[in-house]
C-alpha positions in Angstrom: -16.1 4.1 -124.4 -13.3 2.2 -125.5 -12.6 -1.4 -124.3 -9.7 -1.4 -121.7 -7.7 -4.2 -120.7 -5.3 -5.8 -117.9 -1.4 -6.7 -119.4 0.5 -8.8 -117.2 3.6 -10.6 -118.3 2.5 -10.2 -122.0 -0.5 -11.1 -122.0 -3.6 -8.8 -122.0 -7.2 -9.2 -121.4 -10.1 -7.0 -122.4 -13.2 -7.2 -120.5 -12.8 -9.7 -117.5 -14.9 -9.5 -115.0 -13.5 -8.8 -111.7 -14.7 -12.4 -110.3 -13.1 -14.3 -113.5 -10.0 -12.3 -113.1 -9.9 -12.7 -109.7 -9.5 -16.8 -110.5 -7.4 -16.3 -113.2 -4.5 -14.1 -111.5 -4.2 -16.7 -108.2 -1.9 -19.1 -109.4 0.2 -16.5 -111.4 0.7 -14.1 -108.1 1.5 -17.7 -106.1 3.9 -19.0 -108.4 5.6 -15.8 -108.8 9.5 -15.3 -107.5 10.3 -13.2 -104.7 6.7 -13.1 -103.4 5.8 -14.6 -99.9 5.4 -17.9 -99.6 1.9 -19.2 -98.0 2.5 -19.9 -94.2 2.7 -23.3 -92.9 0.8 -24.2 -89.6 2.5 -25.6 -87.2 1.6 -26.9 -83.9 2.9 -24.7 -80.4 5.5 -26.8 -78.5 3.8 -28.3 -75.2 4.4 -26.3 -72.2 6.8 -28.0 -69.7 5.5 -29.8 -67.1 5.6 -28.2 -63.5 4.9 -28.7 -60.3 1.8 -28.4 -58.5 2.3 -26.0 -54.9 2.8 -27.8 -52.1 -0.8 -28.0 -49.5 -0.2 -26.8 -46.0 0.0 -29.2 -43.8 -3.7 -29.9 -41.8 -4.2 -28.0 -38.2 -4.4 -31.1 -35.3 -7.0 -29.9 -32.6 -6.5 -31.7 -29.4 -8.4 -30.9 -26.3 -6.9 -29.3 -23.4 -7.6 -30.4 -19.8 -10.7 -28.5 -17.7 -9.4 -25.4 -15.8 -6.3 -25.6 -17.7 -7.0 -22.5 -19.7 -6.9 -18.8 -18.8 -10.8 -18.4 -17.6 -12.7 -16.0 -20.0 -12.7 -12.1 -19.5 -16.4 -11.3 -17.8 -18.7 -9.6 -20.2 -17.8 -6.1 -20.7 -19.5 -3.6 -22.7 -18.0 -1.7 -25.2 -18.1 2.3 -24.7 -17.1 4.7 -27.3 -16.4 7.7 -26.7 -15.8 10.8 -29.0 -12.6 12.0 -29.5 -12.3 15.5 -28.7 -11.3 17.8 -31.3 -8.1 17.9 -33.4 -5.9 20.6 -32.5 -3.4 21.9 -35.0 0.5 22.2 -33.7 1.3 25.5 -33.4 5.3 26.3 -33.6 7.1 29.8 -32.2 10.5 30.6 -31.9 12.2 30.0 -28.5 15.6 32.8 -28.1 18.6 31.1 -28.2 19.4 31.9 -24.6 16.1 30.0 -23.9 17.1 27.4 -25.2 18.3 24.4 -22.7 21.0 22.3 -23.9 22.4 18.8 -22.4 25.1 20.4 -21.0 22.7 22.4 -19.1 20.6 19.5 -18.2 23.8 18.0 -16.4 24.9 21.1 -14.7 21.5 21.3 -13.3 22.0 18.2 -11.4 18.9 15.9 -10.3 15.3 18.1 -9.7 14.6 18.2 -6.4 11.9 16.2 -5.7 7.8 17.1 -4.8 6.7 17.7 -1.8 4.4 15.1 0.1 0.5 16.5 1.2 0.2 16.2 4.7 -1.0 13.1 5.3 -5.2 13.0 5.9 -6.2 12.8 9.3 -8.0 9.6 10.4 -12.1 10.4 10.2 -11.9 9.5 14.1 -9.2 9.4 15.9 -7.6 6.4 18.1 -7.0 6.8 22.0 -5.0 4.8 23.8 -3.4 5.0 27.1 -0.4 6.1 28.5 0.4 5.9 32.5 -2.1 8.4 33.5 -2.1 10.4 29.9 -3.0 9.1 26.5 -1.8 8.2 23.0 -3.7 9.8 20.0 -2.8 8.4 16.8 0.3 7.1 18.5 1.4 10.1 19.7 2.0 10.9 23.1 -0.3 13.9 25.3 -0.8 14.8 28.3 -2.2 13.1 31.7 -6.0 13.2 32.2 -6.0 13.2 35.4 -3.3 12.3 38.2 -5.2 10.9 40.7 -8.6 9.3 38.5 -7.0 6.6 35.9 -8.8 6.8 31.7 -10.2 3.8 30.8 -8.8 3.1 27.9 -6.5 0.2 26.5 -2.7 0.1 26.8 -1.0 1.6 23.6 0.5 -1.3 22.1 4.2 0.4 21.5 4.7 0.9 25.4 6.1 -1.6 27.4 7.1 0.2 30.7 5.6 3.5 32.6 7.5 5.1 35.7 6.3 7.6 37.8 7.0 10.0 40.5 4.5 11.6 42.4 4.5 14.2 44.9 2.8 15.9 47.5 3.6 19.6 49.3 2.1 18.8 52.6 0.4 16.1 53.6 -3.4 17.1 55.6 -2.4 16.0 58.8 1.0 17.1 58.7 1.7 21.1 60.0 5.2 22.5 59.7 6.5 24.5 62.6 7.1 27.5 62.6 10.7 28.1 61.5 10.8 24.6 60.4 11.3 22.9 56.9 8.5 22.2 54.5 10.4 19.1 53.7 9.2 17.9 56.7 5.3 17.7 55.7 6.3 16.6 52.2 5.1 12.7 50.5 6.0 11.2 47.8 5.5 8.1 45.9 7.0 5.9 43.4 5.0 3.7 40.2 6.0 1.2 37.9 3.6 0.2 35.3 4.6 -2.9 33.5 2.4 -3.7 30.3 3.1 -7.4 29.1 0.0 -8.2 27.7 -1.2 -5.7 24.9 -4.0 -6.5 22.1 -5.4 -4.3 18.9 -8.1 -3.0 21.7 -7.1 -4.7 25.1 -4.1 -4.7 27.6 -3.6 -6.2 30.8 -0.7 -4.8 33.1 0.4 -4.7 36.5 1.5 -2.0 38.8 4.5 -1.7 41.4 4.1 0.9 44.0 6.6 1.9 46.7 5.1 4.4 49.1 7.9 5.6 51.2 10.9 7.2 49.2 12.4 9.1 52.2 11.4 7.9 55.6 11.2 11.5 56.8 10.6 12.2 60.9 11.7 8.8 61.2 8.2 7.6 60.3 8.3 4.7 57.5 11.5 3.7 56.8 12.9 4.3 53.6 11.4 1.9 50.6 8.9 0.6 52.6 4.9 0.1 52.0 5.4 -1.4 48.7 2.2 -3.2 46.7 1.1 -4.6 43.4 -1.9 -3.9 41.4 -3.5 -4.6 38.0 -5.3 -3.2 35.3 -7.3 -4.3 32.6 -9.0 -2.3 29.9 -10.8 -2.8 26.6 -11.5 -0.1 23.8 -15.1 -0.2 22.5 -14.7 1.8 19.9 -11.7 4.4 18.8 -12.4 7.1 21.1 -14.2 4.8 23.9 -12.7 2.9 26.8 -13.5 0.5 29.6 -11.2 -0.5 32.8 -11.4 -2.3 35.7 -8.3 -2.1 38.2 -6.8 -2.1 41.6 -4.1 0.0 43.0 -2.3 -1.5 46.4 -4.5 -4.8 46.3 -1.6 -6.5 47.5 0.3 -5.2 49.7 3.8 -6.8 50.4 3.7 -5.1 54.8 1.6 -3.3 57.0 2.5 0.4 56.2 0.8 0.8 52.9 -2.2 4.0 54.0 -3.2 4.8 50.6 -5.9 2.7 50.5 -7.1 -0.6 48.6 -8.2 1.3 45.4 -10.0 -0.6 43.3 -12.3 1.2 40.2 -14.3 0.6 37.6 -14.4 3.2 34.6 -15.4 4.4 31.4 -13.9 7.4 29.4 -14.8 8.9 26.2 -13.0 11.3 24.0 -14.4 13.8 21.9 -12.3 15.5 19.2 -12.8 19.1 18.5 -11.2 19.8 15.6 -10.1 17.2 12.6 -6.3 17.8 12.3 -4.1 15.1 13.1 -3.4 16.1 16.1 -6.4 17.2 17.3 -7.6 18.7 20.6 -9.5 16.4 22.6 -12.2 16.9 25.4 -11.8 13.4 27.9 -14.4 12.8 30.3 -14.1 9.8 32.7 -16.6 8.4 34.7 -17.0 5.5 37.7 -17.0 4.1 40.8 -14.0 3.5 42.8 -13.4 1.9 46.4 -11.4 3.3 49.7 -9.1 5.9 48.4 -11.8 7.0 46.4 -14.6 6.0 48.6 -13.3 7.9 51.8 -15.5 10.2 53.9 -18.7 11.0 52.8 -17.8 10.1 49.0 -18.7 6.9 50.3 -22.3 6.7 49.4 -22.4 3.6 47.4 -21.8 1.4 50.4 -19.3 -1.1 51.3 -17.8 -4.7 50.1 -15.2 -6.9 51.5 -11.9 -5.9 50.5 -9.9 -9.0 50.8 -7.8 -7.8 53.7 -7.4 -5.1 56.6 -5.5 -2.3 56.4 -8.5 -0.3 54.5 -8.4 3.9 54.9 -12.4 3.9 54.5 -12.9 1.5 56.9 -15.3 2.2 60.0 -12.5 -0.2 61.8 -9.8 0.7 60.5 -6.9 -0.6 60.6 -8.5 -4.1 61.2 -11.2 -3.7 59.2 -11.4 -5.7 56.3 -14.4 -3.8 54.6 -14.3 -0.5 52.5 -16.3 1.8 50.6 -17.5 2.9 47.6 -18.0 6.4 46.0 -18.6 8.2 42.3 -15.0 9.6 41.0 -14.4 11.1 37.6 -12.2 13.9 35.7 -12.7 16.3 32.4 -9.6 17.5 30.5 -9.0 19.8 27.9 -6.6 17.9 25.8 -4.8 21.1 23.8 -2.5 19.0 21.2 -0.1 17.2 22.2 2.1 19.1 25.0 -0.3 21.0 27.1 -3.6 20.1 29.0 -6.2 21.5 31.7 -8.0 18.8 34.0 -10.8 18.8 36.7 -11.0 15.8 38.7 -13.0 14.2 41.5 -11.1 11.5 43.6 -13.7 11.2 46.6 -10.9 12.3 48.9 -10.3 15.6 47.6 -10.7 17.7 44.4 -8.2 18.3 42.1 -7.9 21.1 39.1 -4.4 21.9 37.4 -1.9 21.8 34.3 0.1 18.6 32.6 2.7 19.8 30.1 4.6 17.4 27.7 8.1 19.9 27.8 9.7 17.6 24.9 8.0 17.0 21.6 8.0 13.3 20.6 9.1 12.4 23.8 6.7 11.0 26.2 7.8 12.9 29.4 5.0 14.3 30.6 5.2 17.3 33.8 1.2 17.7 35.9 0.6 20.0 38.8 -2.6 19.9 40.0 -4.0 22.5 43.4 -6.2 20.7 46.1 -8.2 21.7 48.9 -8.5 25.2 47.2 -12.4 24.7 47.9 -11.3 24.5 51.9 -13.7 22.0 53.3 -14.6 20.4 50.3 -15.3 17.5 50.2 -17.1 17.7 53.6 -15.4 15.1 56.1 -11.7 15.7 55.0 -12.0 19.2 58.0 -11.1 16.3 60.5 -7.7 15.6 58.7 -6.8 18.8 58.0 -4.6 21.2 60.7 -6.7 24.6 59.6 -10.5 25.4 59.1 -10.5 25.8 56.5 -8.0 23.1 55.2 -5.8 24.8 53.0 -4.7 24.0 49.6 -2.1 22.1 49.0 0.2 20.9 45.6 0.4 17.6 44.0 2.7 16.8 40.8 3.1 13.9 39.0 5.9 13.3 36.5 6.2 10.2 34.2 8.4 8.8 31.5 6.9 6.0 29.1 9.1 3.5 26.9 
């Protein structure tokens, strides 16, 4: 094979070795125009200075004053609950006359609002009393009895009681024939004034003025007036206790009704839970003179402070009277009508009270007598008929 050589510039070589041409073309390919020239190393320009961030300023504890702090939440435990499942929206298309608008919301005016639920009835009712009726849950009913007083305490909203009460013939009193009935009729006058009244406790007195009339020219008009008292206490809502005297003191000599004093208890027993419910009262004591007359006179006899005393065995003089069981039982109906039974030692008693005006404590009782003729045994002596006959009593009352 034929020698080949390298040419550059003129000048040729034949057989170099790669190593020795290597060394040979270095300074000929530095020192040759046009070509790059070798780098120069030069040192990076220092980076300008900055500053350093700003430290946040340290956190001051102090210590706050004992109790000054909210008090720690008591230990509660955590409860998780599931959340129920996810329920996707689902869209339909109202009608345009569906549709409701503002302009229909302000035509509409304001809804009219929900009605109230009837407002529970308390899980026993409270009693109170009322003249000779009661209060149940602050609402007025009907008398108890007319002649036997309920034991329980004064109704706290009522300050005054009047009362009229009235009689169609007196026992001893017979009316010619062809004569006026008017003539045989009685009637009585009541005030009860209430001062002292307590969550379960009154105290009251009572103004009585026998004779409204002074028929046959008998007691002159306004005459036999007398004071009285009565105290009570409930025991519970539906239980009361009283201890009272009608005509204790009495202002003349013309007072014949008696020196009642009484000691009783009465109990009320709803029968239904509404709340106004119907009510079954029973009342049950011991009572003096008045009640004590005759042969209702079985428990014996005390002093009485004074003369004057009906059950007397020396009467009128006689300072001592007796003592006998009375009691009643009504059907309280709601509040406007009731049925009572009542046993007042001088006679027994069975009729109707009627409240005519809702929410308006005017109550109406008319109660029969002597329908049982000589019952109870020992009245035949006052009576102008054997039998006696019956006879009428009423009894109306306001309250305020």
């Amino acid at each position: 094979m034929p020698n080949r050589g390298l040419c550059i510039r003129g000048l040729c070589i034949r057989s170099v070795a790669p190593l020795a041409l290597l060394a040979l073309l270095t300074p000929q390919l530095a020192a040759a125009p046009g070509r790059s020239q070798p780098l120069a190393s030069k040192p990076f320009p220092p980076a300008p200075a900055t500053q350093a961030p700003a430290s946040p300023p340290p956190i001051n504890w102090q210590p706050l004053p004992t109790g000054s702090g909210p008090a720690p939440p008591p230990h509660q435990e955590l409860q998780w609950q599931p959340l129920g499942e996810r329920q996707p929206l689902r869209w339909s298309l109202v009608p345009a006359s569906e549709v409701i608008t503002p302009e229909m919301v302000r035509a509409s005016g304001p809804p009219e609002p929900p009605e109230l639920p009837e407002p529970e009835p308390p899980a026993q009712p409270v009693i109170r009393n009322l003249a000779r009726g009661i209060t149940v849950n602050g609402e007025a009913y009907p008398d108890t009895g007319l002649k036997v007083p309920n034991a329980f305490a004064a109704d706290p909203e009522y300050t005054v009681s009047t009362a009229i009460t009235a009689t169609s013939r007196t026992r001893s009193c017979e009316v010619p024939k062809g004569g006026d009935w008017k003539d045989c009729a009685d009637a009585e006058a009541y005030i009860d004034l209430i001062p002292f009244r307590w969550e379960n406790a009154s105290l009251g007195f009572q103004w009585t003025v026998q004779s409204l009339s002074g028929r046959n020219q008998g007691t002159s008009q306004f005459a036999a007036q007398s004071l009285g008292f009565r105290t009570a206490i409930n025991l519970s809502p539906t239980t009361g206790l009283a201890f009272g005297g009608e005509h204790v003191l009495q202002l003349d000599e013309n007072t014949d009704l008696g020196r009642n004093f009484y000691l009783v208890l009465s109990q009320a027993i709803p029968l239904n839970q509404r709340p106004d419910p119907w009510l079954l009262v029973a009342t049950a004591g011991i009572g003096s003179d008045f009640y004590g007359y005759g042969s209702n006179g079985i428990l014996g006899s005390t002093d009485c402070l004074s003369g004057n005393n009906i059950s007397s065995r020396n009467y009128p003089s006689g300072t001592d009277c007796y003592w006998g069981p009375i009691g009643s039982l009504s059907v309280q109906m709601g509040p406007q009508v009731a049925v009572g039974l009542e046993w007042f030692g001088f006679g027994i008693g069975a009729g109707v009270s009627v409240r005519p005006v809702p929410r308006v404590p005017f109550t109406m009782s008319f109660y029969l007598t002597d329908f049982l003729g000589n019952v109870p045994s020992g009245i035949e002596e006052l009576c102008t008929s054997d039998p006696c006959e019956p006879r009428l009593y009423a009894r109306f009352s306001m309250s305020f």
